[in-house]
N, C-alpha and C positions, 0 to 999 in steps of 0.2 A: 843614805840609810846605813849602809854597809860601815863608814867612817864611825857614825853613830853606835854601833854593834862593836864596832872594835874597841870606842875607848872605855864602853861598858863590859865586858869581858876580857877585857887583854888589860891589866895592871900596868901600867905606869912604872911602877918601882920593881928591882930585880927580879927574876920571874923565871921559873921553867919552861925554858926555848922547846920543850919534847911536846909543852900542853899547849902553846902555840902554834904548834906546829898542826896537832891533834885537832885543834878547833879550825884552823884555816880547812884543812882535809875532810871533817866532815861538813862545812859551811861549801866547800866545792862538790859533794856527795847530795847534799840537798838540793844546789842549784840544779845539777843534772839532770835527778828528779822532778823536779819543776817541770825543766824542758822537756822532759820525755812526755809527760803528763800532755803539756801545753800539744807537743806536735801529734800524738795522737786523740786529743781531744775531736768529739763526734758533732756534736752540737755546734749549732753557728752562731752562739752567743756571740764571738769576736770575727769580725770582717779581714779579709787574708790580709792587709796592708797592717792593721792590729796588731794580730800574731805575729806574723813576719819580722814586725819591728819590738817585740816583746822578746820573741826567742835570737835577736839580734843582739838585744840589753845583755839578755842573761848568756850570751857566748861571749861578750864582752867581759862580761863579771868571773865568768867561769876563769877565763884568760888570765885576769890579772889577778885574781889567787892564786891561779898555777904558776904564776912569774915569783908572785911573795913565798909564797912553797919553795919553791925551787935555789931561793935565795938563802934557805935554812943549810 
């Protein structure tokens, strides 16, 4: 999905590296929020091996935007 999101917002041809840069950072701001949501979530809609491995996804995702970040 995330691939998907990048070639729809991130241009192809010459581009300001600042507003890439800008959109990786808040795309890592949102996932966090996510997580934070997910691990204080009250309700047992999701079963712990569920969550567990949802907030496992998104430490993954968080990770390798902070690598593509980091690469700027």
């Amino acid at each position: 999905m995330l691939e998907k999101m990048k070639k729809f917002f991130i241009p192809e041809e010459p581009h300001d590296v600042k507003e890439d840069r800008t959109f990786l950072e808040r795309e890592v701001l949102r996932l966090i929020e996510k997580r934070a949501r997910l691990i204080n979530r009250d309700d047992d809609s999701l079963d712990q091996g569920a969550r567990y491995d949802a907030i496992t996804d998104l430490n993954r995702r968080i990770e390798a935007l902070n690598d593509k970040i980091k690469r700027f």
